[in-house]
Structures are given as C-alpha cells and as structure tokens.
N, CA, C and O atoms as a Tripos MOL2 file, in Angstrom:
@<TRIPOS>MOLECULE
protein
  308   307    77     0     0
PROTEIN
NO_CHARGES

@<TRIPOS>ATOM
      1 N           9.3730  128.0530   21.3450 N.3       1 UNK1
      2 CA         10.0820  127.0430   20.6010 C.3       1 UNK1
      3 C          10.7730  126.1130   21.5780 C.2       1 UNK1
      4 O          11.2530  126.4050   22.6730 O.2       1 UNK1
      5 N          10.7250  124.7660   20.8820 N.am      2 UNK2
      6 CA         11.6770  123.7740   21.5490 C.3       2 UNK2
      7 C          12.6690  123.3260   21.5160 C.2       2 UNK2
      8 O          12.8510  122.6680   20.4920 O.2       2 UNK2
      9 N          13.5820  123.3600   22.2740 N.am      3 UNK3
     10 CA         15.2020  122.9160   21.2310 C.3       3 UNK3
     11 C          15.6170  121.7680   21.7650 C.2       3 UNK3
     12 O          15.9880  121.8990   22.9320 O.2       3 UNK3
     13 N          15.7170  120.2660   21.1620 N.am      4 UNK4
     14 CA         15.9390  119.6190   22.1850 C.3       4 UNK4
     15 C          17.6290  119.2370   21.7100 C.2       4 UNK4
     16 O          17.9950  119.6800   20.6200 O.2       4 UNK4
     17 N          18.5780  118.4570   22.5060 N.am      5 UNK5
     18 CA         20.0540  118.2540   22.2110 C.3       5 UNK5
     19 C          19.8750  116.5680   22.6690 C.2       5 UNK5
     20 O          19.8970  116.1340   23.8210 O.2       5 UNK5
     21 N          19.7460  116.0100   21.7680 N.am      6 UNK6
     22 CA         19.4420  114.5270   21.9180 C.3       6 UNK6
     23 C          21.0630  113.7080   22.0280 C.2       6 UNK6
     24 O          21.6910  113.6860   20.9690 O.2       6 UNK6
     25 N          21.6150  113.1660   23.0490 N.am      7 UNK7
     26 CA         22.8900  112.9280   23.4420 C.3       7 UNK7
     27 C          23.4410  112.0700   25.1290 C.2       7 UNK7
     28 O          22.9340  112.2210   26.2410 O.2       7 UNK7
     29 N          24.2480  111.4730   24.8520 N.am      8 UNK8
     30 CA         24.3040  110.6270   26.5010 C.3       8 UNK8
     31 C          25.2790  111.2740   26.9460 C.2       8 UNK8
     32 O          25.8570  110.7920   27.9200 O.2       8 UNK8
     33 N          25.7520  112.5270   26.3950 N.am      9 UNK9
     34 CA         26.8370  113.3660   27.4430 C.3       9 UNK9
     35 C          28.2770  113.1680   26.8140 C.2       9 UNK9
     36 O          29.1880  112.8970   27.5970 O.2       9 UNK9
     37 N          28.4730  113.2480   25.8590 N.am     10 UNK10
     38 CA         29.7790  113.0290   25.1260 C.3      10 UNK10
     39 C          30.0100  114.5280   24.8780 C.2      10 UNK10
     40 O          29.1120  115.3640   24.9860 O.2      10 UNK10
     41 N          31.5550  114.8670   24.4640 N.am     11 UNK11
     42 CA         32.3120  116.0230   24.4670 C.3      11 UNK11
     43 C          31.2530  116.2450   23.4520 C.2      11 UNK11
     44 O          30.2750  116.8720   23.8590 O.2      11 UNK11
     45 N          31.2460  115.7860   21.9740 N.am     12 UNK12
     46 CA         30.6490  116.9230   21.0030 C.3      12 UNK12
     47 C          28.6970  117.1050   21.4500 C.2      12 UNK12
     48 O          27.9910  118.0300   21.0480 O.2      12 UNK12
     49 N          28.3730  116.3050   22.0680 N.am     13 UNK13
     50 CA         26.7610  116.5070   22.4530 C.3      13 UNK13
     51 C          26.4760  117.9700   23.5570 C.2      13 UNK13
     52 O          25.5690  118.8020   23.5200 O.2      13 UNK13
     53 N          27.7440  117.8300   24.5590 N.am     14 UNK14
     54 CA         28.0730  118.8870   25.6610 C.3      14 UNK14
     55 C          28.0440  120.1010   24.8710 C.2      14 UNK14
     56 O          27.1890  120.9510   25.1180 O.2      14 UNK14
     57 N          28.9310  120.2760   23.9040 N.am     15 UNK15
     58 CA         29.8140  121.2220   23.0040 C.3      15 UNK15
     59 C          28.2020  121.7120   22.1210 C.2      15 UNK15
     60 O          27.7650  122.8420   21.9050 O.2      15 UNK15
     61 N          27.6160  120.3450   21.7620 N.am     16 UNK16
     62 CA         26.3680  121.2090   20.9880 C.3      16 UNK16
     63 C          25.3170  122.1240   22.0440 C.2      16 UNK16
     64 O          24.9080  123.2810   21.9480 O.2      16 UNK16
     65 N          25.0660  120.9720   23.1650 N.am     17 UNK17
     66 CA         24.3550  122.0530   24.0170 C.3      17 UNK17
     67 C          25.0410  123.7540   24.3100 C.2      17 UNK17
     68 O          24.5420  124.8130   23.9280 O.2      17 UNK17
     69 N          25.7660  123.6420   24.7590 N.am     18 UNK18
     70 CA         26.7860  125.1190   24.8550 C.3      18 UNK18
     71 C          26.4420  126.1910   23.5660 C.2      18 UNK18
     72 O          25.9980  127.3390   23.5330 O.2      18 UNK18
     73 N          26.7510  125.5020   22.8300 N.am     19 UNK19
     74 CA         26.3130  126.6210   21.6320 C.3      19 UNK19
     75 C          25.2660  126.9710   21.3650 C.2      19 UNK19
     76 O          25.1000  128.1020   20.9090 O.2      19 UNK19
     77 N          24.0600  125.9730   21.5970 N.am     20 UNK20
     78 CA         22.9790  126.3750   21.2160 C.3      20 UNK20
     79 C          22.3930  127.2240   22.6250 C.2      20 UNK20
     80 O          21.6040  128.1650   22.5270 O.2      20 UNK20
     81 N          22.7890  126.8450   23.5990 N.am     21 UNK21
     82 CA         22.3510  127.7040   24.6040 C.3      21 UNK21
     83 C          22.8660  128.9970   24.8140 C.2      21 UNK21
     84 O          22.0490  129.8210   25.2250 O.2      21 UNK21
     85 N          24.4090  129.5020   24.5690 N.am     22 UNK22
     86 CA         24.7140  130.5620   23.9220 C.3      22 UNK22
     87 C          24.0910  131.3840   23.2900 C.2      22 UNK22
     88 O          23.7920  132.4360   23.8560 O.2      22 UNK22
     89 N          23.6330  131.1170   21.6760 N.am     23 UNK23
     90 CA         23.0810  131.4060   20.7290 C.3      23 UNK23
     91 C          21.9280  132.0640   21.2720 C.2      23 UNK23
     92 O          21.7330  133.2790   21.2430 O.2      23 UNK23
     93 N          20.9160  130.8930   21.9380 N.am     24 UNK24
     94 CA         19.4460  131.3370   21.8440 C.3      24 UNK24
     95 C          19.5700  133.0190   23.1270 C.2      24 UNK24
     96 O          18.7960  133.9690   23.0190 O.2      24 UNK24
     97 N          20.8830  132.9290   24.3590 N.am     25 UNK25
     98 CA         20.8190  133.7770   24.7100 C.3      25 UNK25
     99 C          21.4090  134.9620   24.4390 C.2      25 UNK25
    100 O          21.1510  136.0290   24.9950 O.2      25 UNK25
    101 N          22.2920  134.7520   23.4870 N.am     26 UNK26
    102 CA         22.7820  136.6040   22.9190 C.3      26 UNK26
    103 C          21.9720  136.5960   21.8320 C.2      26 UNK26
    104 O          22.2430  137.7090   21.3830 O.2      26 UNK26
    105 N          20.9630  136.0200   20.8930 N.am     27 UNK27
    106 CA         20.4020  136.5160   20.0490 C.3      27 UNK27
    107 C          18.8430  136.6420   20.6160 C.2      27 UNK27
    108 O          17.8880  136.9580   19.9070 O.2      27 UNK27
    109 N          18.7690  136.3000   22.1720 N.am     28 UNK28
    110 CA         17.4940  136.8540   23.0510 C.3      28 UNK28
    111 C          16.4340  135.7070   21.9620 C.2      28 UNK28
    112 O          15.5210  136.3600   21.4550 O.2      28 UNK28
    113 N          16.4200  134.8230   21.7180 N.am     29 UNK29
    114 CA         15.5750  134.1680   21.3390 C.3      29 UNK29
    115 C          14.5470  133.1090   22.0730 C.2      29 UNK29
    116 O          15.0070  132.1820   22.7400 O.2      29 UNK29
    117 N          13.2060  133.2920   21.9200 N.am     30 UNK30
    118 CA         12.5660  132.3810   23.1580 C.3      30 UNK30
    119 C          12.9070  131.3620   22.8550 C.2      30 UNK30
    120 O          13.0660  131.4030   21.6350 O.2      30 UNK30
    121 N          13.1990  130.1400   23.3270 N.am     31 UNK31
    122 CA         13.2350  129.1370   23.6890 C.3      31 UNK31
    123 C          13.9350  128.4210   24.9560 C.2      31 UNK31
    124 O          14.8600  128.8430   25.6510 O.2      31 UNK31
    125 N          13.1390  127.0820   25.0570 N.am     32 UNK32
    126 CA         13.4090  126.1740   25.7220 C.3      32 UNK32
    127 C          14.6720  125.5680   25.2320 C.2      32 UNK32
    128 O          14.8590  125.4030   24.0260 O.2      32 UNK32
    129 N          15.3580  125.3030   25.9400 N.am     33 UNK33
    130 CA         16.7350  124.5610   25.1550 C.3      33 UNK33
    131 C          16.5460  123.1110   26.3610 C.2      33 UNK33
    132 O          16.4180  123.3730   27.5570 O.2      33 UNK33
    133 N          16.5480  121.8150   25.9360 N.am     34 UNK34
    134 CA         16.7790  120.7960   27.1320 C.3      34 UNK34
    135 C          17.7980  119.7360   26.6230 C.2      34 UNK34
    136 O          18.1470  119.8350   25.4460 O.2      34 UNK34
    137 N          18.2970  118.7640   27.3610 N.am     35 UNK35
    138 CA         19.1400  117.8110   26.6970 C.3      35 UNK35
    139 C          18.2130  116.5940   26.9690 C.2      35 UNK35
    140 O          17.3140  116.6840   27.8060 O.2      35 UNK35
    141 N          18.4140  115.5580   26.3240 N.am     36 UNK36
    142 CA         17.5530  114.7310   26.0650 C.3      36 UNK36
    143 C          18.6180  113.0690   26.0630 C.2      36 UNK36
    144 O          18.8880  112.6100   24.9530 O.2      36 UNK36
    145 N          19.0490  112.4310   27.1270 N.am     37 UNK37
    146 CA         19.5460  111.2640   27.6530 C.3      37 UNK37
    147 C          18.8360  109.8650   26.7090 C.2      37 UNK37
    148 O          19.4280  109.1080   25.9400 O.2      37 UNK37
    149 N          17.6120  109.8740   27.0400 N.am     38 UNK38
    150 CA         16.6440  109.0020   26.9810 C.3      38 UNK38
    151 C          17.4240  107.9990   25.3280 C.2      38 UNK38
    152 O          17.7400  108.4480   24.2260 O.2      38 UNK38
    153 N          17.4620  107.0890   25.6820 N.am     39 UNK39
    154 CA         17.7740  106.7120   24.1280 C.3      39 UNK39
    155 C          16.4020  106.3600   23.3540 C.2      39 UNK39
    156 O          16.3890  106.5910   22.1450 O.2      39 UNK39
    157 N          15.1790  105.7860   23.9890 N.am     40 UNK40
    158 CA         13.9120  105.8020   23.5610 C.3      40 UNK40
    159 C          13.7180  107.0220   22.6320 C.2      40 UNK40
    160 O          13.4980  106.9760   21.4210 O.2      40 UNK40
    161 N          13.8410  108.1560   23.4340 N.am     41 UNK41
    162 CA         13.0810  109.2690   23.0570 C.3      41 UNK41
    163 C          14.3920  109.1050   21.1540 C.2      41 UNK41
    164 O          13.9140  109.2240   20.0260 O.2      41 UNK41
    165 N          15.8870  108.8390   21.4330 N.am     42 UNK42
    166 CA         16.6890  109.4370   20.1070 C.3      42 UNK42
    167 C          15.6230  108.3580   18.9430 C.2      42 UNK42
    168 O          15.3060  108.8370   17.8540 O.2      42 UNK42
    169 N          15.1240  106.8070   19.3630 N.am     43 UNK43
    170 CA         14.9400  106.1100   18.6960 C.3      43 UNK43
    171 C          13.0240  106.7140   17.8600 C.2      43 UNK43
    172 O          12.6030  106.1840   16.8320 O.2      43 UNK43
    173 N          12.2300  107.8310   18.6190 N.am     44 UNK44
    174 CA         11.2440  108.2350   18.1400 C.3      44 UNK44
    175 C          11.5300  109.3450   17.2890 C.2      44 UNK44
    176 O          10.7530  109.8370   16.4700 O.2      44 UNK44
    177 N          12.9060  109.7700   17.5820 N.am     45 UNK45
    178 CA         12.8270  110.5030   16.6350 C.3      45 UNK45
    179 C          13.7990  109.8680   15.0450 C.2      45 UNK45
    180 O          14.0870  110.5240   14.0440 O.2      45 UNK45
    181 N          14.0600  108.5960   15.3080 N.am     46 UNK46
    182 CA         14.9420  108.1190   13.9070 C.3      46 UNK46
    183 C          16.0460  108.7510   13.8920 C.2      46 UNK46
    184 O          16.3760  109.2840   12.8330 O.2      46 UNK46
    185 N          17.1730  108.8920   15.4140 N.am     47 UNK47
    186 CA         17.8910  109.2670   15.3270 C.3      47 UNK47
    187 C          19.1130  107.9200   15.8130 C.2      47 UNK47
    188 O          18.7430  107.2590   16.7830 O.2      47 UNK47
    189 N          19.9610  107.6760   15.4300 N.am     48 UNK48
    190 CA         21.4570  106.9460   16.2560 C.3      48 UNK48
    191 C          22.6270  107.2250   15.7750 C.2      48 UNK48
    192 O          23.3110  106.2550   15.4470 O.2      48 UNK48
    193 N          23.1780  108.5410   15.5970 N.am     49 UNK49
    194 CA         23.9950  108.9480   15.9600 C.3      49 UNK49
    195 C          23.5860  110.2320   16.5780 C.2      49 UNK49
    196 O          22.5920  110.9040   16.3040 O.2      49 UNK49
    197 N          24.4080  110.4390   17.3580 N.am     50 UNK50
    198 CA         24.5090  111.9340   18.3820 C.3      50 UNK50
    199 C          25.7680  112.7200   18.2550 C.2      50 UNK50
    200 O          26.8180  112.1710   17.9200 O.2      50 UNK50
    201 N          25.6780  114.1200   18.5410 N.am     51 UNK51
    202 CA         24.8890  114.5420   19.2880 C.3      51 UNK51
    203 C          23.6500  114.8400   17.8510 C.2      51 UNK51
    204 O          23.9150  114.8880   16.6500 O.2      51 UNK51
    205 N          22.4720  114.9770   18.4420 N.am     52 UNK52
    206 CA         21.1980  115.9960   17.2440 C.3      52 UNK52
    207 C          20.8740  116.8200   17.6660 C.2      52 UNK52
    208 O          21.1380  116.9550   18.8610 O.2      52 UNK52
    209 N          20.4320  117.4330   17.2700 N.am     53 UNK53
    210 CA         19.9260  118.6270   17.2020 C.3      53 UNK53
    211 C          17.9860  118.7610   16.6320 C.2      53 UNK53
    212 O          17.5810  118.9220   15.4810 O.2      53 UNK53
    213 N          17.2180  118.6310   17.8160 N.am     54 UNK54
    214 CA         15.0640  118.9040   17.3600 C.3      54 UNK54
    215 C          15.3330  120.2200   17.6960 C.2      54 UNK54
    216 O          15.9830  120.7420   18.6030 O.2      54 UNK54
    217 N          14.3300  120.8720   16.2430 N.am     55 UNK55
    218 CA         13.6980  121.7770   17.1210 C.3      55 UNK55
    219 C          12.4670  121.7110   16.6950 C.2      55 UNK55
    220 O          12.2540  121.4540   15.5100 O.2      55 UNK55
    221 N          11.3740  121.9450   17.6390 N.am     56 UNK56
    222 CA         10.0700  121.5650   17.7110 C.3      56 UNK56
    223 C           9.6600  120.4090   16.9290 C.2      56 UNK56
    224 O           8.9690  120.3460   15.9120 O.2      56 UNK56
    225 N          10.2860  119.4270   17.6840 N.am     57 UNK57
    226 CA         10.1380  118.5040   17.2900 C.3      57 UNK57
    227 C          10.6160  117.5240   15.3930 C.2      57 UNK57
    228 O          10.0840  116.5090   14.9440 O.2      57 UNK57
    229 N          11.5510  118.2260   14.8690 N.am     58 UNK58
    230 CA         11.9910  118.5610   13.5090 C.3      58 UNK58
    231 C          13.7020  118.0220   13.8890 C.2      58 UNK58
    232 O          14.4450  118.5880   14.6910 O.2      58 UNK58
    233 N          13.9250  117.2090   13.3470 N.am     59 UNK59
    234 CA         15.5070  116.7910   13.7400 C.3      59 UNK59
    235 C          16.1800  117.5830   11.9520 C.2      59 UNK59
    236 O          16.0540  117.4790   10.7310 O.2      59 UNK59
    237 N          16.9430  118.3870   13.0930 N.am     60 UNK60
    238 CA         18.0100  119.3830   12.2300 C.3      60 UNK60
    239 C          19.1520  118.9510   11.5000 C.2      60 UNK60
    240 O          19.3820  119.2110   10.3190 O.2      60 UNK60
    241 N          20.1250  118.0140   12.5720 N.am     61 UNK61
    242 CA         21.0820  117.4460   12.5410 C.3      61 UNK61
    243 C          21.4410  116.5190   13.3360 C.2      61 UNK61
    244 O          21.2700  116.6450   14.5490 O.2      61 UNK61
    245 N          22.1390  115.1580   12.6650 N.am     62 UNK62
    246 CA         22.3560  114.3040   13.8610 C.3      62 UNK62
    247 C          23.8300  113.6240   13.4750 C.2      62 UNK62
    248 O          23.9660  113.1480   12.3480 O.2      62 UNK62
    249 N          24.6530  113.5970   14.1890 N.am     63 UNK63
    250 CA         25.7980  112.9840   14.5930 C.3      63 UNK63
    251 C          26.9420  113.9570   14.3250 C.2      63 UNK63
    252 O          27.9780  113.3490   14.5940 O.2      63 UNK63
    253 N          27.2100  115.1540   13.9280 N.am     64 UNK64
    254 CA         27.9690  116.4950   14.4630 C.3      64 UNK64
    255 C          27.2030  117.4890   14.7380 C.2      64 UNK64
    256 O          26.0050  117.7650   14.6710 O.2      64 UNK64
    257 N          28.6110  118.1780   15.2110 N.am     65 UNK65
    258 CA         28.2290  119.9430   15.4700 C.3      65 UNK65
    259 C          27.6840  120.7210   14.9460 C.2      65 UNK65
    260 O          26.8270  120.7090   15.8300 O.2      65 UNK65
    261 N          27.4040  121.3020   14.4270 N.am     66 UNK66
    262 CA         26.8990  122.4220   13.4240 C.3      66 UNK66
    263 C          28.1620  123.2380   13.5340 C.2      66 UNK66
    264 O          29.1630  123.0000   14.2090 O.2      66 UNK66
    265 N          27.8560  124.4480   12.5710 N.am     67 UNK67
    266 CA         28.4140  125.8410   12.7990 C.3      67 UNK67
    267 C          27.2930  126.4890   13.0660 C.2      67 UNK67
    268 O          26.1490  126.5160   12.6120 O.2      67 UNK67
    269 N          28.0180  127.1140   14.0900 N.am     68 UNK68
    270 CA         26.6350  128.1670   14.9640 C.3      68 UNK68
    271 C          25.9610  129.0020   13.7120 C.2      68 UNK68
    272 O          24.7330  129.0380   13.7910 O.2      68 UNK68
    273 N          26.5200  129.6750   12.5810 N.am     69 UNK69
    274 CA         25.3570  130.0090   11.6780 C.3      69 UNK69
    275 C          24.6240  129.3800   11.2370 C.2      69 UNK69
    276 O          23.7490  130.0470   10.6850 O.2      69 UNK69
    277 N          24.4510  128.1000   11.1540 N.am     70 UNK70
    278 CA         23.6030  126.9660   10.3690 C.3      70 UNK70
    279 C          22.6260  126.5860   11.9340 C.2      70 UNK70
    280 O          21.4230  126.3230   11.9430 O.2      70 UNK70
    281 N          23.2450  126.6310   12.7670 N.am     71 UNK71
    282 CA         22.3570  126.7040   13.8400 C.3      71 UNK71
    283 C          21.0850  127.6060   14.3560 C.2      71 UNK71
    284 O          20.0380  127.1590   14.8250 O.2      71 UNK71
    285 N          21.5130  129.3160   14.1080 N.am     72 UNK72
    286 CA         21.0690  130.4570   14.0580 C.3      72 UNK72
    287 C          19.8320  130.5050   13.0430 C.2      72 UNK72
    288 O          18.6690  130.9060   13.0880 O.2      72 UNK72
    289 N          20.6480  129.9070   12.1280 N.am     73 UNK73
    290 CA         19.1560  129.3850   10.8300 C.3      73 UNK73
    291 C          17.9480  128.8920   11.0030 C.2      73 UNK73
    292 O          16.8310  129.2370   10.6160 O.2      73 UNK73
    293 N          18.5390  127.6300   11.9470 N.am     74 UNK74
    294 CA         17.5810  126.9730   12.6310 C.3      74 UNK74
    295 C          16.6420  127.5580   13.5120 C.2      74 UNK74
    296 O          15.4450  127.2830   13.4290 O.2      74 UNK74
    297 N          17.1630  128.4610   14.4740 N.am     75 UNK75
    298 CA         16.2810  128.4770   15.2590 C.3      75 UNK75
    299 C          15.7390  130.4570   15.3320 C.2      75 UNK75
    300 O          15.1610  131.1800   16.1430 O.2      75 UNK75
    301 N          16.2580  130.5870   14.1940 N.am     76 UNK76
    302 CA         15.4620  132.1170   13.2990 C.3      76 UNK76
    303 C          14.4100  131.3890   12.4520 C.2      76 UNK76
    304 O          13.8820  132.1050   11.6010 O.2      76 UNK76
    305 N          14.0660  130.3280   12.4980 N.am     77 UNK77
    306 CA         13.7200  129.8400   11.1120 C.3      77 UNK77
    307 C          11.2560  130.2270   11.3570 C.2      77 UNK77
    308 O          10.4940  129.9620   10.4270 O.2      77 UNK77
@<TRIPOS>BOND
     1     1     2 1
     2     2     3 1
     3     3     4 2
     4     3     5 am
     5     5     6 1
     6     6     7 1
     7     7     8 2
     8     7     9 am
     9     9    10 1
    10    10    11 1
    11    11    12 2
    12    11    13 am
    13    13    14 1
    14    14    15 1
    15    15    16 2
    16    15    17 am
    17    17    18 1
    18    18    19 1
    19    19    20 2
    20    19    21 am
    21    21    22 1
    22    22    23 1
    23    23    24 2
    24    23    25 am
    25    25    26 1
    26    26    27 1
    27    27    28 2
    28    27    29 am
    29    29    30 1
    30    30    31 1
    31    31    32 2
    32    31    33 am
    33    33    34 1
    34    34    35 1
    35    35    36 2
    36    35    37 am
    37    37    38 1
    38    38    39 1
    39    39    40 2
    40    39    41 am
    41    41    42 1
    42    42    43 1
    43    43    44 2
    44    43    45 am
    45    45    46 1
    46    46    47 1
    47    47    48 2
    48    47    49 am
    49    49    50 1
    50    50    51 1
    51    51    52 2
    52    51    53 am
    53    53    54 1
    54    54    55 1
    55    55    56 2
    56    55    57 am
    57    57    58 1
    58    58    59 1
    59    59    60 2
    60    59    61 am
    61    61    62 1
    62    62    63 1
    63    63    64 2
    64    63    65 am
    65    65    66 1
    66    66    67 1
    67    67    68 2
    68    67    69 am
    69    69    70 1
    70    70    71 1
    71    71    72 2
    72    71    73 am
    73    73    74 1
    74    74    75 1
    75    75    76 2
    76    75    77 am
    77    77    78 1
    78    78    79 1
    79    79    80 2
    80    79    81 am
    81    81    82 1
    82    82    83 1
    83    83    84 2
    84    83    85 am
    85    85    86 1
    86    86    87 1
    87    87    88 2
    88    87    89 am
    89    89    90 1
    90    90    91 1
    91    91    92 2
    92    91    93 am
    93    93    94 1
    94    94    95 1
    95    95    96 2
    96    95    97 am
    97    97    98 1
    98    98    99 1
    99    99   100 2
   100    99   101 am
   101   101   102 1
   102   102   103 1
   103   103   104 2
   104   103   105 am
   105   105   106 1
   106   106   107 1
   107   107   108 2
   108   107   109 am
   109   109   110 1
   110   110   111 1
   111   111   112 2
   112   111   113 am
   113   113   114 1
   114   114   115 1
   115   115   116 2
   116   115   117 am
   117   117   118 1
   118   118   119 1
   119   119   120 2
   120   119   121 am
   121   121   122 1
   122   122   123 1
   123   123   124 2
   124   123   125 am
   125   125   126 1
   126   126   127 1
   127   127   128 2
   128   127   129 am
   129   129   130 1
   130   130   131 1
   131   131   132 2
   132   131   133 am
   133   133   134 1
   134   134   135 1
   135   135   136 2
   136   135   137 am
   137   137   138 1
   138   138   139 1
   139   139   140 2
   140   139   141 am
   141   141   142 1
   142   142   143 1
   143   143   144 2
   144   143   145 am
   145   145   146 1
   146   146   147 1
   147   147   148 2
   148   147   149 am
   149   149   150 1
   150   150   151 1
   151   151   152 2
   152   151   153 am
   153   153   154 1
   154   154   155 1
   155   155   156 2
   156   155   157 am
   157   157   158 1
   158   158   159 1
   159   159   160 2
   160   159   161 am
   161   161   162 1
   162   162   163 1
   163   163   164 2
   164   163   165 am
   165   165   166 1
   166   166   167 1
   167   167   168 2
   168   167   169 am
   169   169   170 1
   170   170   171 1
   171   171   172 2
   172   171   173 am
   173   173   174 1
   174   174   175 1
   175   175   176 2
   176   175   177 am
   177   177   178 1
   178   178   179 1
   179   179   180 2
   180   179   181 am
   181   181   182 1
   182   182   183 1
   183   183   184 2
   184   183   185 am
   185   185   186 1
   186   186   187 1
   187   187   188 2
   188   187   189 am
   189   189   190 1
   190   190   191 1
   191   191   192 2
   192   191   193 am
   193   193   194 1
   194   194   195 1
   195   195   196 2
   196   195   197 am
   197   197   198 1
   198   198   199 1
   199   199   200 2
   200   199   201 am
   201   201   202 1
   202   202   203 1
   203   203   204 2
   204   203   205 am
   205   205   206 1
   206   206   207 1
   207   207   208 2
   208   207   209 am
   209   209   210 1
   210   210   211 1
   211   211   212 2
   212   211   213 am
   213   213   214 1
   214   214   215 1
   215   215   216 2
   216   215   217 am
   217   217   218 1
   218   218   219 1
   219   219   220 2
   220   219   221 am
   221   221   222 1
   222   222   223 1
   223   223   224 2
   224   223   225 am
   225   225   226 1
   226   226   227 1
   227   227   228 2
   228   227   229 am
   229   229   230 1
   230   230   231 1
   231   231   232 2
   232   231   233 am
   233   233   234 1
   234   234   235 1
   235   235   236 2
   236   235   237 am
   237   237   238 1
   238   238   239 1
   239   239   240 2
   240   239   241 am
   241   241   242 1
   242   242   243 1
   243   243   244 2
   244   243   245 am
   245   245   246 1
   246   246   247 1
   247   247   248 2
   248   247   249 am
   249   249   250 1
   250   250   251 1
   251   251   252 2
   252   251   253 am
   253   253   254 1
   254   254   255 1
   255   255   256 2
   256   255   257 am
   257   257   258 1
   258   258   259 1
   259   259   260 2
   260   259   261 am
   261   261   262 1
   262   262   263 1
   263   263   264 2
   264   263   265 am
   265   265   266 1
   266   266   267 1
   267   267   268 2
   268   267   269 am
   269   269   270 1
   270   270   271 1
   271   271   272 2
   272   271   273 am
   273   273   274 1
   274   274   275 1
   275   275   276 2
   276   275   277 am
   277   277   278 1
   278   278   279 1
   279   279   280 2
   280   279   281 am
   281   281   282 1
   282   282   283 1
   283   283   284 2
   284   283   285 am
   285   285   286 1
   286   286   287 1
   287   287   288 2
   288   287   289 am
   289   289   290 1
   290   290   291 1
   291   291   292 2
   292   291   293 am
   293   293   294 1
   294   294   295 1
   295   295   296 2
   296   295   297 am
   297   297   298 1
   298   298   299 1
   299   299   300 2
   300   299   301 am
   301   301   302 1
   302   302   303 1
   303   303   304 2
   304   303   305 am
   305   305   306 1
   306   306   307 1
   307   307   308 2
@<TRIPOS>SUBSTRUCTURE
     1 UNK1         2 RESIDUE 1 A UNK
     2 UNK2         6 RESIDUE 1 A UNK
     3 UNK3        10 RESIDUE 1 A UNK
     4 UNK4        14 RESIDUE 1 A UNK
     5 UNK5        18 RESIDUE 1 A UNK
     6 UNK6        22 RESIDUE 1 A UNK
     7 UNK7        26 RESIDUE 1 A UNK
     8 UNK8        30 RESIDUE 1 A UNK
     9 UNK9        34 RESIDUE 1 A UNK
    10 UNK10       38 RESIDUE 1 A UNK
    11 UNK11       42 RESIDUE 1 A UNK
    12 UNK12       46 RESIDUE 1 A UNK
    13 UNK13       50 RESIDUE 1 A UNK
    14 UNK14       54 RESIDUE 1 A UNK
    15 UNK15       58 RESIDUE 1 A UNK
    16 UNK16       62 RESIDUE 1 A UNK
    17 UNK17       66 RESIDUE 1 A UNK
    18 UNK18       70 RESIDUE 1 A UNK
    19 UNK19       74 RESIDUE 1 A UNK
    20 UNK20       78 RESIDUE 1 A UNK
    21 UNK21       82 RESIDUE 1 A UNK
    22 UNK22       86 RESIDUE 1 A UNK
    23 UNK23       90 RESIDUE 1 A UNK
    24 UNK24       94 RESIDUE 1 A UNK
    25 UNK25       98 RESIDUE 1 A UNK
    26 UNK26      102 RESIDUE 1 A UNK
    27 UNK27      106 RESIDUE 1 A UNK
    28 UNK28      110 RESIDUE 1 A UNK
    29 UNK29      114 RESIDUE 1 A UNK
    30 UNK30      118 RESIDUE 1 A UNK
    31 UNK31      122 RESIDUE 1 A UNK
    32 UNK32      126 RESIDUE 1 A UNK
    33 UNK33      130 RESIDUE 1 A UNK
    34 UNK34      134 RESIDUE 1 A UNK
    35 UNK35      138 RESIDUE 1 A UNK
    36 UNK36      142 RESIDUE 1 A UNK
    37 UNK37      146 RESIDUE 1 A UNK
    38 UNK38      150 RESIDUE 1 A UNK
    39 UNK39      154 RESIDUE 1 A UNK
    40 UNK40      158 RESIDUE 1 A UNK
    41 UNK41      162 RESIDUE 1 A UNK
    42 UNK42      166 RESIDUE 1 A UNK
    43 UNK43      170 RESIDUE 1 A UNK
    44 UNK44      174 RESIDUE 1 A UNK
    45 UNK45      178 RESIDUE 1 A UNK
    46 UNK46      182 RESIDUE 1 A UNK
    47 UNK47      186 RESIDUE 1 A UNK
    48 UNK48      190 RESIDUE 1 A UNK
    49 UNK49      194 RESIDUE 1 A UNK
    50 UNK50      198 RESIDUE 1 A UNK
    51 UNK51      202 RESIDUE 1 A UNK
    52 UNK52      206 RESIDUE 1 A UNK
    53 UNK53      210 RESIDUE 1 A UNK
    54 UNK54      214 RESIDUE 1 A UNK
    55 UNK55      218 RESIDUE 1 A UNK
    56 UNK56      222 RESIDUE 1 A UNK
    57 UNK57      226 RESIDUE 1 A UNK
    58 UNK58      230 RESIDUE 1 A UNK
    59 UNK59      234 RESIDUE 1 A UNK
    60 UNK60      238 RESIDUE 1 A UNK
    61 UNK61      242 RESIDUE 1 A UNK
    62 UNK62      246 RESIDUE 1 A UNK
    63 UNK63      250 RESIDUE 1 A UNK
    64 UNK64      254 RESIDUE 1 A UNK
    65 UNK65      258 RESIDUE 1 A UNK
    66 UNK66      262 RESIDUE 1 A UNK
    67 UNK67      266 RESIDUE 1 A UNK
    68 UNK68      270 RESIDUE 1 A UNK
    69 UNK69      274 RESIDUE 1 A UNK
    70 UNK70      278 RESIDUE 1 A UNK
    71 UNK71      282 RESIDUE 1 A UNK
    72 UNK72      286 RESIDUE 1 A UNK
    73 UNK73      290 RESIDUE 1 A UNK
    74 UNK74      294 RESIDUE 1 A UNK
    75 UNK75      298 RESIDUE 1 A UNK
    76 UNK76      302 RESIDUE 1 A UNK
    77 UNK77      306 RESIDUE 1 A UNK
C-alpha cells in the first residue's frame, strides 16, 4: 500500500505525517508512507487544501487531521 501526505510542510501536514507513520508502525502494517511537496502532484489529485491524506492513490481527506481511528480505517481498509 501507498500512503501519500500531500502538504508544503505546515504544523498540521507534519502532525498528519507523524500519525500516520506511527500508526502504520505499531499496527505493523505494510506500507509506504511518503510526503508529497509537489503542488502539481495536490492539483492531480483535486486537492487545495492540505494537509490530505492518498492512499493508493484514493484521497481520504483533505484540509485536516483525522483522528487516528478514522485513519486506522483507512489504511485496514
């Protein structure tokens, strides 16, 4: 799986990476977790607000945090 954190480095985009990289490692889940700068890439996915949240390519959430269970959802899913 792919997780991408689509964001130019702001406290809550940082804050989403952290959790989700957390997550995927105490619940031992494969994935790739990357952050994703590019504003091209936020605009292919029909995203402008940040931080978001792809996974495999599937935009989850875009312009807050999650709660890490709604996250967990995601990427049990």
């Amino acid at each position: 799986m792919k997780v991408e954190i689509l964001g130019v480095g702001c406290a809550k985009c940082t804050k989403l990476y952290e959790a989700v990289t957390e997550l995927v490692k105490k619940n031992s889940i494969d994935a790739e977790v990357v952050k994703v700068e590019d504003l091209k890439v936020f605009g292919q996915y029909g995203v402008f607000m940040t931080p978001a949240l792809v996974v495999d390519g599937q935009v989850k959430v875009a312009g807050k945090v999650p709660k890490d269970s709604e996250i967990l959802k995601w990427l049990s899913a």
